[in-house]
C-alpha positions as CSV (number, residue, x, y, z in Angstrom):
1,X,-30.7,3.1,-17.2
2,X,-32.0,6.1,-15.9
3,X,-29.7,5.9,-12.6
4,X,-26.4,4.9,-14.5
5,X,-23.4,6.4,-14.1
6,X,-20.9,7.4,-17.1
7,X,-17.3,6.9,-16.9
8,X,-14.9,9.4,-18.6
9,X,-14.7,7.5,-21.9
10,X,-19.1,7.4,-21.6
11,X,-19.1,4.1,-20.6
12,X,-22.4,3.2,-18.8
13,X,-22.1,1.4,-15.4
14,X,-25.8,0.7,-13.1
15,X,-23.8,1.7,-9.8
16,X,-20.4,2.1,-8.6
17,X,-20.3,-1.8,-7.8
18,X,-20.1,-2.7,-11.3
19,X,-17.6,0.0,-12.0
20,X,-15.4,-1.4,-9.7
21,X,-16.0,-5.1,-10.9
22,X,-15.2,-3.5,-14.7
23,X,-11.6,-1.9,-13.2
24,X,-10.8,-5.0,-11.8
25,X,-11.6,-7.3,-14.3
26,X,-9.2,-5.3,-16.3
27,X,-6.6,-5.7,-14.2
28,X,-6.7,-9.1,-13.6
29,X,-6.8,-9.2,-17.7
30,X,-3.3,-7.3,-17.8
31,X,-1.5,-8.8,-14.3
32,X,-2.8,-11.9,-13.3
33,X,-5.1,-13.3,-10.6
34,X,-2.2,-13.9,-8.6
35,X,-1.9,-9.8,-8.6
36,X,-5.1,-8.8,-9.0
37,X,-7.7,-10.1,-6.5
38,X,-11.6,-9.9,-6.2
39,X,-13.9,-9.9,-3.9
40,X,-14.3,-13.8,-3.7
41,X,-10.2,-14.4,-3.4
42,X,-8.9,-11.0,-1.7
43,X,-8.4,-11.2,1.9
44,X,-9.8,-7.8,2.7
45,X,-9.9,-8.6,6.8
46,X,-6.6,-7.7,7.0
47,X,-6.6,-4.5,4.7
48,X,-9.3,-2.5,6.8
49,X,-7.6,-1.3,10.1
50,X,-3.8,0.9,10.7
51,X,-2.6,1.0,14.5
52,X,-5.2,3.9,15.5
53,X,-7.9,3.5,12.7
54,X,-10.8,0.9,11.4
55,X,-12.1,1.5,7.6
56,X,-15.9,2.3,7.6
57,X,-17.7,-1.4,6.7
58,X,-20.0,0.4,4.2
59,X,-17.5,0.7,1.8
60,X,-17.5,-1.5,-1.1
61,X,-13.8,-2.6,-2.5
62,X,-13.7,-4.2,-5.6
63,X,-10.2,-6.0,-5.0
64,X,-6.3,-5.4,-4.2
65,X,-3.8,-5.2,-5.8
66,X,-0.5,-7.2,-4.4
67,X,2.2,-6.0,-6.9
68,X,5.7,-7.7,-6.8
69,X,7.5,-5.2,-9.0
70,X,7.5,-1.3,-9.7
71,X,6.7,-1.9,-13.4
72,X,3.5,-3.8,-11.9
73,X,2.5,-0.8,-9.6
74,X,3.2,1.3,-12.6
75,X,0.5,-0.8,-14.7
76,X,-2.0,-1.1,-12.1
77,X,-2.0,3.1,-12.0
78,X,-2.1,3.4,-15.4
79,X,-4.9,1.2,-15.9
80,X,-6.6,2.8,-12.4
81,X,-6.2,6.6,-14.0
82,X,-7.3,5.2,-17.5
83,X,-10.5,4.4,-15.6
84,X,-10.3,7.6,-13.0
85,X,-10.3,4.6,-10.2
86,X,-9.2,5.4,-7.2
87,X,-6.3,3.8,-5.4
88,X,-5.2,3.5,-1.8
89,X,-1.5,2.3,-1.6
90,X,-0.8,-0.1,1.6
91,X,2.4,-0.3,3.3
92,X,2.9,-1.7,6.6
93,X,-0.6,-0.3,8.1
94,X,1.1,1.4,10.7
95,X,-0.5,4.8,9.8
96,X,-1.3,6.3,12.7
97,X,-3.6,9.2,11.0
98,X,-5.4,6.7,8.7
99,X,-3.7,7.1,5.2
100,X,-3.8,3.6,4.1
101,X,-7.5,3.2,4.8
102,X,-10.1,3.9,2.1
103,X,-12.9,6.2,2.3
104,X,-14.6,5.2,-0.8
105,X,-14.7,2.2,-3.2
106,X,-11.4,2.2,-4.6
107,X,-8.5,-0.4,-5.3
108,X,-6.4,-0.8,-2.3
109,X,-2.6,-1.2,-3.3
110,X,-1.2,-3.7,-0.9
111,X,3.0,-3.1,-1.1
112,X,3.5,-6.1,1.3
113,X,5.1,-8.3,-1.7
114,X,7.8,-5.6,-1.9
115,X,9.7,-6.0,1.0
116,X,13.3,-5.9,1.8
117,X,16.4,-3.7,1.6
118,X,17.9,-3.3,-2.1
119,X,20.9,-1.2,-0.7
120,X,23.0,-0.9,2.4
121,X,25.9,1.7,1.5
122,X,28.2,1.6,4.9
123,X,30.0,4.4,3.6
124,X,27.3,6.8,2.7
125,X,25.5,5.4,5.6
126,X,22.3,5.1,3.8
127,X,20.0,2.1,2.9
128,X,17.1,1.5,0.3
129,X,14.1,-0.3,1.0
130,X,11.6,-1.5,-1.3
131,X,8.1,0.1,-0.5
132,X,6.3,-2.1,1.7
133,X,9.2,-2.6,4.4
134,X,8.2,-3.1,7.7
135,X,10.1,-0.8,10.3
136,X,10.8,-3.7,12.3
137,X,13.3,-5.4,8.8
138,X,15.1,-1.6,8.9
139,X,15.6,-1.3,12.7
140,X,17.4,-4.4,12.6
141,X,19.1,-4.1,9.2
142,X,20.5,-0.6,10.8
143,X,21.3,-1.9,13.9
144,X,23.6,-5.1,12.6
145,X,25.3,-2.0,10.3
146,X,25.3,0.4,13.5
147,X,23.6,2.9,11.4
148,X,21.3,5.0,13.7
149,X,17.8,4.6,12.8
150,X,15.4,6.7,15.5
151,X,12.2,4.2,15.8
152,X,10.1,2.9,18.7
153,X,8.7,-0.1,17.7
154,X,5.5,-1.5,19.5
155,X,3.3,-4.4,18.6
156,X,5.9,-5.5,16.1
157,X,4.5,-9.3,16.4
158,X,0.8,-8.3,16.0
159,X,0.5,-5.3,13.8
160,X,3.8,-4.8,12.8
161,X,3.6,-1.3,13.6
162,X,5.9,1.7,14.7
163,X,5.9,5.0,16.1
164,X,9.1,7.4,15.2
165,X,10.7,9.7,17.8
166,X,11.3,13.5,16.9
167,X,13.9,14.1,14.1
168,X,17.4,13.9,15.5
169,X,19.8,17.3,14.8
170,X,21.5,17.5,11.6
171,X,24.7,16.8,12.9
172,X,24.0,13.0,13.5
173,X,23.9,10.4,10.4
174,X,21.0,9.1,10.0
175,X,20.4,6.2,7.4
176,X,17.4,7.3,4.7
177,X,15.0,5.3,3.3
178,X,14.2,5.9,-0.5
């Protein structure tokens, strides 16, 4: 194996394909197939392109990663930095500089099982989302609360994207996500 690569433990892997299939395998081992997909079940069409920005189609992903819970996001990076695999966390792909696209084989972290608002506190005038919320849920959520939430939505339908409006001055309540 003269062109193998070593993990940090000294594991030997041929190429970074089979490194990725290792990680994988592992978490599918500790969370389940129904968390944990490959690249025969993951539906990876979807998980390539933000608003502005296309993933390059020479990258190899191993799988993603569609966590229901934060004690299963907090396993998957466990077992991701106990391999020194990289992970690219997913929300609602509305990036508009790119930052849920990978640039190199990693595990992409899809948040989109972890939607919805834990919280709305009408007094403190705040609200907690789960992770993966789509702007659209908390524009709407806001509005039936007539909390002020700045967002232009566009596309909402087809990408379920959003672009937000300059801060507004202190002086105006604002609700915060968490």
């Amino acid at each position: 194996m003269t062109q193998a690569t070593l993990d940090e433990r000294g594991q030997g892997f041929a190429d970074e394909a089979q490194r990725g299939a290792h990680v994988i395998a592992r978490l599918r081992q500790a969370l389940g197939a129904d968390i944990v997909k490959d690249g025969t079940d993951g539906d990876f069409a979807r998980h390539v392109s933000d608003f502005t920005n296309v993933m390059p189609a020479d990258i190899p992903l191993p799988g993603i990663a569609y966590p229901r819970t934060t004690e299963q996001v907090s396993q998957i990076m466990a077992i991701c930095n106990e391999e020194r695999w990289p992970v690219v966390p997913q929300g609602g792909l509305t990036s508009l500089c790119a930052g849920g696209l990978a640039d190199r084989p990693c595990l992409l972290l899809s948040l989109e099982r972890m939607r919805g608002i834990e919280e709305l506190d009408e007094a403190g005038r705040t609200m907690t989302v789960l992770a993966g919320t789509v702007l659209e849920t908390v524009q709407r959520a806001a509005d039936e609360a007539a909390f002020c939430f700045r967002s232009i939505l566009a596309d909402a339908e087809r990408r379920r994207s959003a672009v937000m409006r300059p801060p507004m001055p202190a002086a105006t309540a604002c609700c915060a996500m968490a």
